[in-house]
TORNU-920131 format. One line per 10 residues: their letters; for each residue z, x, y of N, C-alpha, C. Coordinates in pm, 1 decimal. Example, Ala and Ser with C-alpha at 12.3 -4.5 7.8 and 13.67 -1.06 7.14 Angstrom:
residues 2
AS = 780.0/1319.0/-569.0/780.0/1230.0/-450.0/780.0/1320.0/-330.0; 708.0/1285.0/-225.0/714.0/1367.0/-106.0/787.0/1290.0/3.0
END
This chain:
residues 231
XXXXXXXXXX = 13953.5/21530.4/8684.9/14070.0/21492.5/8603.0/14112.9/21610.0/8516.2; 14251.4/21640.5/8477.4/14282.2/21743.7/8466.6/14266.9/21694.6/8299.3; 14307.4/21807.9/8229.8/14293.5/21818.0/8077.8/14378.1/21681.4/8023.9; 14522.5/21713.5/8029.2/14625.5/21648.3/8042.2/14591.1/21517.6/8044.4; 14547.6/21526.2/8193.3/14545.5/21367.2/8224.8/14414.4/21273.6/8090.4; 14317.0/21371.6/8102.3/14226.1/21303.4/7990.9/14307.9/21286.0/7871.4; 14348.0/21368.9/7796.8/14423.7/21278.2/7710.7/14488.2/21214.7/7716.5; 14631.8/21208.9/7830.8/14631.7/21039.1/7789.2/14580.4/20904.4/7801.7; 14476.5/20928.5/7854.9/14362.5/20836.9/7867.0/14301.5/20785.2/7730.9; 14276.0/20871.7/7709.6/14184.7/20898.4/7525.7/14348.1/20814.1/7424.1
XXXXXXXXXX = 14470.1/20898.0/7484.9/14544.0/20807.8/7348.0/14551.2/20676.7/7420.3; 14574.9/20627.5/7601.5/14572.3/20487.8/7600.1/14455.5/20412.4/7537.9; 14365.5/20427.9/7492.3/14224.9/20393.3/7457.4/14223.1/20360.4/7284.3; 14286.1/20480.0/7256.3/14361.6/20472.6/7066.4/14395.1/20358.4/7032.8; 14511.1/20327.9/7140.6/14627.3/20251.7/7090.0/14573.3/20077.2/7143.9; 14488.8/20094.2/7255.6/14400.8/19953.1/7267.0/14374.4/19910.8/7135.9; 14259.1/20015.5/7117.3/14170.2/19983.3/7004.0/14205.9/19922.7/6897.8; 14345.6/20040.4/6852.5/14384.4/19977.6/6704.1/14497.9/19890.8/6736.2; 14540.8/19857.5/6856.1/14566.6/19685.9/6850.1/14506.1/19611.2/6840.4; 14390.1/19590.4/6911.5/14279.9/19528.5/6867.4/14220.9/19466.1/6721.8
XXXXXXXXXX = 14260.0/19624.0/6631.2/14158.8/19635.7/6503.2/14281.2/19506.9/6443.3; 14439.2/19520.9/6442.9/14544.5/19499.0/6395.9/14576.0/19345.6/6409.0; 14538.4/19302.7/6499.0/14574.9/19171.5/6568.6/14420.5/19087.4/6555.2; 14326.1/19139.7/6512.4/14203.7/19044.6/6583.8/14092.8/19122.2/6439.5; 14098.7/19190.4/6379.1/13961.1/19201.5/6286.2/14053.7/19214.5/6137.6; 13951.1/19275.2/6023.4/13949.1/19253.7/5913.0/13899.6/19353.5/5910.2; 13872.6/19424.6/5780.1/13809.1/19542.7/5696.2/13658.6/19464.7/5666.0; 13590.3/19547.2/5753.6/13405.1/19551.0/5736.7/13384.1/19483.7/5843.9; 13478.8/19462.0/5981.4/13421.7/19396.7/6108.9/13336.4/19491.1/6156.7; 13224.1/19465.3/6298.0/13213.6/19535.6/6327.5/13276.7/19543.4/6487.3
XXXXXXXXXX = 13314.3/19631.5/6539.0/13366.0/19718.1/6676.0/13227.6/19666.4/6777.4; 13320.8/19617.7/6863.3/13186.5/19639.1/7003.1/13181.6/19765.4/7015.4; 13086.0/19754.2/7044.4/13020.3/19902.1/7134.1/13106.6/19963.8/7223.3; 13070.7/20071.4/7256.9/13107.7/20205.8/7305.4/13124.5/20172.8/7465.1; 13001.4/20083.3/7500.5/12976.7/19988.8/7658.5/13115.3/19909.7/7721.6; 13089.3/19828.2/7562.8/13175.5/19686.9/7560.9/13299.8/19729.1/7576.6; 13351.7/19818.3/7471.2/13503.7/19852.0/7498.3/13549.9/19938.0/7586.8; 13449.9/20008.9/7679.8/13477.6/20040.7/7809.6/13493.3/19960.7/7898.1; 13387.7/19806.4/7904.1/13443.1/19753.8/8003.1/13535.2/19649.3/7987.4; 13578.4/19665.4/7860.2/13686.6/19523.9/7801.0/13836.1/19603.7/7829.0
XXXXXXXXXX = 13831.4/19772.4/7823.2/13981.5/19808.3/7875.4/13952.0/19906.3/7978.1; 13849.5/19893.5/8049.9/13891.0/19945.4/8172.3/13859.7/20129.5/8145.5; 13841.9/20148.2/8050.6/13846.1/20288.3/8055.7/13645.7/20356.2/8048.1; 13682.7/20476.1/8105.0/13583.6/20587.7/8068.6/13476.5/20556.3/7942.8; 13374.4/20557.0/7885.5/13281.8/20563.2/7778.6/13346.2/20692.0/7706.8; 13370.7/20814.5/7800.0/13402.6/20909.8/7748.3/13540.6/20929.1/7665.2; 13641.6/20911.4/7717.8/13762.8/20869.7/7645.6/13751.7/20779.4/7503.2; 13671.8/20614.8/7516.8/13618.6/20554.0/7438.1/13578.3/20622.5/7276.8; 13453.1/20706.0/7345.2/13434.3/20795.9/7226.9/13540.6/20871.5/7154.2; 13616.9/20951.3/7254.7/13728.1/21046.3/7162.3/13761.7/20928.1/7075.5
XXXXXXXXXX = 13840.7/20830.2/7139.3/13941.4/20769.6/7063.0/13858.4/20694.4/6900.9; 13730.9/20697.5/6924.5/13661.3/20643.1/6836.0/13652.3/20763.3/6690.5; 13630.2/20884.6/6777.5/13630.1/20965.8/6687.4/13753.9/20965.3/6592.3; 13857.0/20978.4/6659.3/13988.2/21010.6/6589.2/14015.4/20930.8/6526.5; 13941.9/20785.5/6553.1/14023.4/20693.9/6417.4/13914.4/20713.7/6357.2; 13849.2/20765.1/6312.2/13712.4/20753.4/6252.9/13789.3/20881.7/6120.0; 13830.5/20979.5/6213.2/13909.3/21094.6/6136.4/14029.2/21019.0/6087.0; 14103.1/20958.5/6105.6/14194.6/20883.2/6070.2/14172.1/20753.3/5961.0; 14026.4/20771.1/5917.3/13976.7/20654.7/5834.6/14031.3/20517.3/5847.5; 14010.4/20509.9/6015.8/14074.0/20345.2/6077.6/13931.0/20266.1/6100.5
XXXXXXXXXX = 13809.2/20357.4/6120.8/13708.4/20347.7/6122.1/13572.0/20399.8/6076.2; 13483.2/20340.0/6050.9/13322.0/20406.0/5973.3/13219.1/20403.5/6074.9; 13167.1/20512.8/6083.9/13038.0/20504.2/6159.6/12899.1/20455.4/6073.5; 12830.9/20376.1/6083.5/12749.6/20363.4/6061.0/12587.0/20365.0/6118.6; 12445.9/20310.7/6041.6/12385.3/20346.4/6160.2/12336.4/20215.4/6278.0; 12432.9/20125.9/6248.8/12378.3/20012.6/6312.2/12549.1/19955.9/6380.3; 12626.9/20107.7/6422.1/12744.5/20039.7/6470.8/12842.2/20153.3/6393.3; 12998.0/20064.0/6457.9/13106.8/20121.9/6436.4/13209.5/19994.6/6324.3; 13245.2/20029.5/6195.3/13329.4/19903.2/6195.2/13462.2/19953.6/6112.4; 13537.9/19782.5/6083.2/13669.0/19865.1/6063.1/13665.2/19850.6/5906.1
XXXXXXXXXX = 13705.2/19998.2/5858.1/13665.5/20089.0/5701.0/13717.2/19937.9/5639.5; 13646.1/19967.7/5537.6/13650.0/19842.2/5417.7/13710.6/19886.3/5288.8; 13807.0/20019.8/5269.5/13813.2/20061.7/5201.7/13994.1/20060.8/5190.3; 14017.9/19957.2/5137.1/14122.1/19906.8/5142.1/14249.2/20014.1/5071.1; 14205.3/20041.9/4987.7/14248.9/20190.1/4935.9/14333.9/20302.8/5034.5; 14262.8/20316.9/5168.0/14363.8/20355.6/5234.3/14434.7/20358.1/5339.0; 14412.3/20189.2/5304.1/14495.8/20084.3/5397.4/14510.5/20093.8/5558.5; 14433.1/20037.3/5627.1/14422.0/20080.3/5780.7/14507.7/19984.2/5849.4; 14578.5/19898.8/5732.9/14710.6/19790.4/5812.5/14821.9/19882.1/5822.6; 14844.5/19971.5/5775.6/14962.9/20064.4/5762.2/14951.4/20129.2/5878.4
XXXXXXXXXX = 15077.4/20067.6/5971.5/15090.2/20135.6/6106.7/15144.0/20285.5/6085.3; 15160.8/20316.8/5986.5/15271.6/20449.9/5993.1/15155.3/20573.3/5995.3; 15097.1/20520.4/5834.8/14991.0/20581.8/5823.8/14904.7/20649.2/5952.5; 14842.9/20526.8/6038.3/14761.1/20571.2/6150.6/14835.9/20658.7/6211.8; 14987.1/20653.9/6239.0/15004.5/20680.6/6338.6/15024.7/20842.7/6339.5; 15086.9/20855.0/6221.9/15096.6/21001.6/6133.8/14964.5/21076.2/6158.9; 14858.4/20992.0/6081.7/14741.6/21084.1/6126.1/14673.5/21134.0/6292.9; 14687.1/21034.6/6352.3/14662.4/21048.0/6509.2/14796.9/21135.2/6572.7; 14875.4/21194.7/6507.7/14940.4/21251.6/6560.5/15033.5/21215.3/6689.2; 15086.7/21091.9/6672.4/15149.2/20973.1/6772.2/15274.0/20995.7/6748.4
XXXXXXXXXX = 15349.8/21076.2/6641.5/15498.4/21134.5/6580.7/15507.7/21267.9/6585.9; 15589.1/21304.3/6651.8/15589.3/21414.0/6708.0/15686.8/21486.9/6617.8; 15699.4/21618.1/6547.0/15716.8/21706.0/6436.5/15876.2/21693.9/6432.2; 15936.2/21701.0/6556.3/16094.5/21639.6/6504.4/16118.5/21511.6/6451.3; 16086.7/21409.7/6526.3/16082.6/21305.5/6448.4/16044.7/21299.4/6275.3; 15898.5/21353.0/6276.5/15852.9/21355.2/6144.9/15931.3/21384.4/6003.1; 16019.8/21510.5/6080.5/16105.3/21609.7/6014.9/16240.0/21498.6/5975.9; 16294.9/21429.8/6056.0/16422.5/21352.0/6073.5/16356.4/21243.1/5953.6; 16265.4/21196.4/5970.0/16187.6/21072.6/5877.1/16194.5/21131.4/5741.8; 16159.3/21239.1/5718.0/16147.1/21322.0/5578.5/16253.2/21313.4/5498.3
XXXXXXXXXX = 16374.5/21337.5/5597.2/16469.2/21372.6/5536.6/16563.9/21216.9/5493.2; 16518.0/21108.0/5602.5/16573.9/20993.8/5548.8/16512.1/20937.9/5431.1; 16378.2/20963.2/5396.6/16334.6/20940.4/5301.2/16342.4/20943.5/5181.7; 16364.7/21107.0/5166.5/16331.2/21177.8/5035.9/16481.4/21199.4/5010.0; 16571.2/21213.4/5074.6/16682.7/21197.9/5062.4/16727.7/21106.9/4911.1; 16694.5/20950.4/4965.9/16714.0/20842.4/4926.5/16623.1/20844.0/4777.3; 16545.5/20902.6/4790.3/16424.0/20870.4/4740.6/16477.3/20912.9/4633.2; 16511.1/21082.3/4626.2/16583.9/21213.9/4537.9/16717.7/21114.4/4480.9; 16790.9/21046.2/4533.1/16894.8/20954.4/4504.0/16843.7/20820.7/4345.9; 16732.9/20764.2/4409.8/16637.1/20681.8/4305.4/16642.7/20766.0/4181.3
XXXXXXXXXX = 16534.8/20906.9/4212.3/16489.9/20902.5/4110.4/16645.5/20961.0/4028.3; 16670.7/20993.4/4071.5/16825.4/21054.1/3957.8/16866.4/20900.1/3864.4; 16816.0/20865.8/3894.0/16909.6/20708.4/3850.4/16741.6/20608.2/3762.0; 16632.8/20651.9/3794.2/16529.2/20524.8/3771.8/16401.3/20664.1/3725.0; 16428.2/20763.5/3682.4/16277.3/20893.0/3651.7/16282.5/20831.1/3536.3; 16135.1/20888.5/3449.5/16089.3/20859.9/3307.2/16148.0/21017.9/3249.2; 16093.8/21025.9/3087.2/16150.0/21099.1/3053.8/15982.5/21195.9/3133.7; 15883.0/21142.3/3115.9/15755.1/21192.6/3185.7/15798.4/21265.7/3278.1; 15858.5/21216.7/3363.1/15867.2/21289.3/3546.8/15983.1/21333.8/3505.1; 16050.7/21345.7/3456.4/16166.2/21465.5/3414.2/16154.4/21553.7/3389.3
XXXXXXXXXX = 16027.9/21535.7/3279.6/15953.0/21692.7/3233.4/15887.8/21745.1/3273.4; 15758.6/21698.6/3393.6/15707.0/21711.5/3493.4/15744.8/21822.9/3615.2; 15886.4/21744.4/3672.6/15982.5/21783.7/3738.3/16030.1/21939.7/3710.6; 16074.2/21927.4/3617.1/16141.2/22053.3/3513.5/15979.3/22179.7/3503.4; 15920.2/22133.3/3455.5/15805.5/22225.8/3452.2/15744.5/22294.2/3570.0; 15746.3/22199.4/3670.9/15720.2/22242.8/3819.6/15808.5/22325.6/3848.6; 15946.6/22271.0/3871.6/16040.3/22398.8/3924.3/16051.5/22502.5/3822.7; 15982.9/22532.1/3688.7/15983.5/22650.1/3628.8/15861.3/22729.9/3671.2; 15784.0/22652.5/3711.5/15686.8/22759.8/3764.0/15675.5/22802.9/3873.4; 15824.0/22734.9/3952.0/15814.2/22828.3/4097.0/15890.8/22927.4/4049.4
XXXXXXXXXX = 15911.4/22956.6/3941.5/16035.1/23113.5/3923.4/15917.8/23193.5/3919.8; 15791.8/23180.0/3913.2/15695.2/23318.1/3824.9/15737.3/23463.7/3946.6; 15782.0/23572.2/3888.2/15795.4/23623.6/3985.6/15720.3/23742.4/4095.2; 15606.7/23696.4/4070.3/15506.2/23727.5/4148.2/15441.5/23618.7/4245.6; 15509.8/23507.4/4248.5/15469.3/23383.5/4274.6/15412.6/23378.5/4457.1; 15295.2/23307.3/4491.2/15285.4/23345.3/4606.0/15323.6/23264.0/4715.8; 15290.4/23263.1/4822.5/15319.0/23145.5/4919.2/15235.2/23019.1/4881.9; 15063.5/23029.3/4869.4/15018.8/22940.9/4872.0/15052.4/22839.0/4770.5; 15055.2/22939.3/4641.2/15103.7/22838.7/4516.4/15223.5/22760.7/4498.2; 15342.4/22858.4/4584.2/15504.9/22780.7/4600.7/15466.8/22632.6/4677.6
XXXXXXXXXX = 15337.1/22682.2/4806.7/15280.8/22538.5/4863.4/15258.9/22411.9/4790.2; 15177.7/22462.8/4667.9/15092.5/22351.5/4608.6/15185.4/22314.8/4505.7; 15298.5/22354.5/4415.2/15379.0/22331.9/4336.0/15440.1/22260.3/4385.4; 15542.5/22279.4/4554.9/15624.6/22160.5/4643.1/15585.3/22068.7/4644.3; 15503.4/22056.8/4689.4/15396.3/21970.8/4724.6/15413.5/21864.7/4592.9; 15371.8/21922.3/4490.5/15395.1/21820.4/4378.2/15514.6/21756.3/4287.9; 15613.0/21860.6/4341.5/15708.8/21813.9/4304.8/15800.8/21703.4/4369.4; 15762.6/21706.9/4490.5/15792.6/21619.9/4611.2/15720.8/21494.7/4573.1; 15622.5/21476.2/4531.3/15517.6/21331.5/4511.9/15541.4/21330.8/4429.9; 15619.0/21396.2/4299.2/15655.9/21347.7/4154.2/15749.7/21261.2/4123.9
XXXXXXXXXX = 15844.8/21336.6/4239.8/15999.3/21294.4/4270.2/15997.8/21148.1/4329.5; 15907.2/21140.1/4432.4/15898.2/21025.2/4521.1/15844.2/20922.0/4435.9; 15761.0/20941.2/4323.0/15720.0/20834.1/4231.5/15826.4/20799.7/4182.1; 15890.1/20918.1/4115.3/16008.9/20851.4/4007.7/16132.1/20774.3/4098.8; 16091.1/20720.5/4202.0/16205.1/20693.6/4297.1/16180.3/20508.5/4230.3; 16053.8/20492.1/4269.9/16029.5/20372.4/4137.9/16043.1/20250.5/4226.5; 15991.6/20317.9/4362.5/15976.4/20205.2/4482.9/15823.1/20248.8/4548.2; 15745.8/20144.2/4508.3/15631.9/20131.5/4573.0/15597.4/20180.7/4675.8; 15676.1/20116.6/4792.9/15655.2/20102.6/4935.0/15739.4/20227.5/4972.6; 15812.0/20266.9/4929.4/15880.6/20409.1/4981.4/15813.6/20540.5/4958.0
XXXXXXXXXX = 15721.7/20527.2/4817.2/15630.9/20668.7/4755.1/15530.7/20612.3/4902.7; 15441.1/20488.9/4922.9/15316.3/20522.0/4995.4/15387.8/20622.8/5148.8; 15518.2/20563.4/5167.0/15562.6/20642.7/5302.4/15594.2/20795.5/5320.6; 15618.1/20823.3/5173.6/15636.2/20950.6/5147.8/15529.3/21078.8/5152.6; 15448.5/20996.2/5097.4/15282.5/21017.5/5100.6/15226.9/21018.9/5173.3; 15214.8/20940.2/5305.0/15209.8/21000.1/5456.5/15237.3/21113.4/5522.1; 15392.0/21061.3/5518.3/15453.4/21221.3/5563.7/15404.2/21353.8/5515.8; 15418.2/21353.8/5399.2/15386.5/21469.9/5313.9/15219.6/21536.6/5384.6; 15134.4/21439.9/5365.2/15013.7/21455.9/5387.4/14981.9/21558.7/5536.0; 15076.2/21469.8/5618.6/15095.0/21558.9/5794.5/15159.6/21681.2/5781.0
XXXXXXXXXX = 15281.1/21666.0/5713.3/15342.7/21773.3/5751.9/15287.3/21943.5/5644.7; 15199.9/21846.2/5580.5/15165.1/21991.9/5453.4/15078.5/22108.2/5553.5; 14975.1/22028.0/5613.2/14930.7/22153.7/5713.8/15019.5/22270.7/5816.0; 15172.5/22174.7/5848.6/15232.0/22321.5/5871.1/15296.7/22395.3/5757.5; 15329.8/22403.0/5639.9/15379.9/22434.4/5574.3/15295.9/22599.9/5543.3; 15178.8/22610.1/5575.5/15125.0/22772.8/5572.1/15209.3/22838.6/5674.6; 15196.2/22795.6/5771.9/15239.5/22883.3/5909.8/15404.9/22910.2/5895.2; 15484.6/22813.6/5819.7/15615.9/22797.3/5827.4/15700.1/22916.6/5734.6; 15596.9/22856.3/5590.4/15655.8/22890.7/5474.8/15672.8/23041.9/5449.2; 15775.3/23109.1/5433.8/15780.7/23253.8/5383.8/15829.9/23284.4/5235.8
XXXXXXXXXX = 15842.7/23393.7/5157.3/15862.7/23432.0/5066.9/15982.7/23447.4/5033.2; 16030.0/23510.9/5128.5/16201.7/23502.5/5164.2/16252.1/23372.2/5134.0; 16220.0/23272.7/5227.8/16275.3/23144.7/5221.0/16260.9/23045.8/5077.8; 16117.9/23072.9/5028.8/16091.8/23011.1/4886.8/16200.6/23084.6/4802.9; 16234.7/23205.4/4781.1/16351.6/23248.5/4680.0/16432.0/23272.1/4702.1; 16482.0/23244.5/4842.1/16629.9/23227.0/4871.5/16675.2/23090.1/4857.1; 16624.2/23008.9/4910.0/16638.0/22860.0/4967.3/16599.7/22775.1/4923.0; 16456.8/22712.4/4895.3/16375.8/22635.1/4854.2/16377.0/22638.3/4671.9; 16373.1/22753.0/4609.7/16342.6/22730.9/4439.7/16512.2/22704.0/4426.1; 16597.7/22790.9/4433.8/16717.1/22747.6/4383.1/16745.7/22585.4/4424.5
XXXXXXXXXX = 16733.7/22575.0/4569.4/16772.8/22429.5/4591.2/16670.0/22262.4/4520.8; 16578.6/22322.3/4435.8/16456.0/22219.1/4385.4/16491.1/22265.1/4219.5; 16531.2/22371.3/4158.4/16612.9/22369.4/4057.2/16720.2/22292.7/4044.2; 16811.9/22299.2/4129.4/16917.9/22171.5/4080.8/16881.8/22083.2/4119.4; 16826.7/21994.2/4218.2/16729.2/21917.3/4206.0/16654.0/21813.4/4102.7; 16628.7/21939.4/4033.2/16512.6/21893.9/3895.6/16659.0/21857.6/3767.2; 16758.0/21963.0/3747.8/16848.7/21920.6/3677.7/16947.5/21818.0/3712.8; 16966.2/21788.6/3847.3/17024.5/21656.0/3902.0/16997.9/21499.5/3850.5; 16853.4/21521.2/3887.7/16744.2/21424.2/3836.6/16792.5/21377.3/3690.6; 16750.3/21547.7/3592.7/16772.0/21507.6/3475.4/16881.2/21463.4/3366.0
XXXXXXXXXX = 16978.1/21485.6/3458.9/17112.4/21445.7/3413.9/17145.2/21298.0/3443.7; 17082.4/21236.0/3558.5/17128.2/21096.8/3655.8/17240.7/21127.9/3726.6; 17229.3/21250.8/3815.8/17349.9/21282.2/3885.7/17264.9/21208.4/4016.9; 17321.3/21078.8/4039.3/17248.8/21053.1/4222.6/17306.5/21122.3/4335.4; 17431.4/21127.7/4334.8/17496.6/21229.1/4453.8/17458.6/21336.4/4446.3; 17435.4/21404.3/4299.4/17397.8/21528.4/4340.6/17241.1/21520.9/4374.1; 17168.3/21454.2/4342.4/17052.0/21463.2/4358.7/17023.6/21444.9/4524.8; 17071.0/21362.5/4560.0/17075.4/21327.9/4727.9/17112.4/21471.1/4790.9; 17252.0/21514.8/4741.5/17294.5/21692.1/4805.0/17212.2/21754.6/4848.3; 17144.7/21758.8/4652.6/17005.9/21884.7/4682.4/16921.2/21893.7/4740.8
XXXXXXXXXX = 16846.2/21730.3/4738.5/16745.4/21721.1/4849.6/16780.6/21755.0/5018.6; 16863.0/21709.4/5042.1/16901.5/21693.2/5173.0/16927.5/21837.8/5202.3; 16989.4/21909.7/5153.7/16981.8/22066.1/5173.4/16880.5/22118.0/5184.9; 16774.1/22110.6/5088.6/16651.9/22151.2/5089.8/16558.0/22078.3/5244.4; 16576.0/21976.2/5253.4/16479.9/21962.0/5376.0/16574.1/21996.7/5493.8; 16697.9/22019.7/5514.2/16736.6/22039.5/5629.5/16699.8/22167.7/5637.9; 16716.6/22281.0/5526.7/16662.5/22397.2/5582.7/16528.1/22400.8/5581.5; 16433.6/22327.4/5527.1/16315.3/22359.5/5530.3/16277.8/22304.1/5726.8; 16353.4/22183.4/5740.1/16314.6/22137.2/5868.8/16343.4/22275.2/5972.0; 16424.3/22333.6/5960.2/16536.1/22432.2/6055.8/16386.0/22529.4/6069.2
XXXXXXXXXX = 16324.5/22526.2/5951.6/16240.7/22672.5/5938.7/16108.5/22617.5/6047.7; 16025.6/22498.0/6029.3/15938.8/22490.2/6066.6/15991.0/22444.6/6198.1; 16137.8/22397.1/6256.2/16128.2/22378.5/6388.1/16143.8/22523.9/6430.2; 16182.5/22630.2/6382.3/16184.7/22723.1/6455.1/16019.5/22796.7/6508.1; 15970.4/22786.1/6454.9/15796.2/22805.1/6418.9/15724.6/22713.7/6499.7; 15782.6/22556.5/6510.1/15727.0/22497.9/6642.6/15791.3/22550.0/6786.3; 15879.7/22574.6/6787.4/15923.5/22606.4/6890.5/15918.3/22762.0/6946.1; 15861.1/22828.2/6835.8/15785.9/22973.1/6889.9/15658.3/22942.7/6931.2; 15594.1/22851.0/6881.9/15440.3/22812.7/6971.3/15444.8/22771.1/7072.6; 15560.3/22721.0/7135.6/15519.5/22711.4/7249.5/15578.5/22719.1/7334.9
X = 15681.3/22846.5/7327.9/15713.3/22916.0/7407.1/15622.3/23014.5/7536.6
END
């Protein structure tokens, strides 16, 4: 069996499983065996395992030493189809990118209209410290990063920050390979400066503008970067 073909074996085996977990258990069940769920879908032991692993990496599941069961740790919620699916890598980086932008869009729209004076100042302080001008890639990383989950709080919708928080989580690992220096002070700080003053004024249109500018070029950058890999 060729490479290829094993994986999609391994993801038909995924997506059994955590129908399975979704439709039929609870948090602290335990998983048949490694045997059992080979011969309950037909597949490989070997496949079985991958797929066990990956939700295991995906905290859909706990190994223990008397078995496999489903995490009890409600905290980070293994009913959340998005979640899994984000982490198993089942959304493929355009999509992801298109999701981002419907999101945070909206989100950037909220908070202009519903931030504290907290996440205003927050906000404001973050995008002052992406001016430092020695500032590097990694740190422009970890500053976005927070200003993006600051923003998405002050959006002041529950269920829209946990989705945001997904995304964010996947897509931060490309953000080394993507991100340049150029682009952070051409593109990215000016466009998260007005942004932050959008916010703080309750401009929602403008706040929606800025965002949406900002991730369309940020998307433009990292699809170009996916699409040099694999050329």
């Amino acid at each position: 069996m060729t490479n290829k073909g094993k994986e999609k074996v391994s993801d038909k085996a995924k997506a059994l499983i955590q129908n399975m977990i979704y439709n039929d258990m609870k948090p602290g069940d335990k998983l048949p065996t490694e045997t059992m769920l080979s011969e309950q879908f037909g597949i490989s032991r070997s496949s079985i395992r991958e797929a066990l692993q990956a939700l295991e990496s995906a905290r859909v599941v706990e190994k223990r030493n008397n078995g496999t069961f489903v995490t009890s740790d409600m905290e980070e919620c293994f009913i959340n189809p998005l979640s899994i699916m984000l982490q198993l890598s089942m959304i493929g980086l355009p999509e992801l990118l298109e999701l981002r932008l419907l999101l945070e869009s909206e989100a950037a729209g909220y908070a202009a209209c519903r931030a504290t004076e907290q996440q205003i100042r927050k906000l404001g302080d973050l995008a002052w410290m992406m001016q430092k001008p020695n500032i590097t890639v990694e740190e422009y990383i970890d500053l976005d990063t927070s200003f993006h989950l600051t923003m998405s709080e002050a959006a002041g919708n529950t269920a829209l920050d946990y989705l945001i928080k997904d995304v964010n989580t996947v897509l931060r690992r490309h953000f080394p390979k993507a991100c340049t220096l150029e682009f952070v002070k051409s593109s990215a700080i000016p466009c998260l400066l007005e942004l932050a003053d959008a916010i703080k004024t309750g401009n929602r249109d403008k706040a929606v503008q800025c965002m949406t500018k900002h991730l369309t070029e940020s998307a433009s950058l990292l699809r170009s970067i996916s699409d040099a890999a694999t050329d």
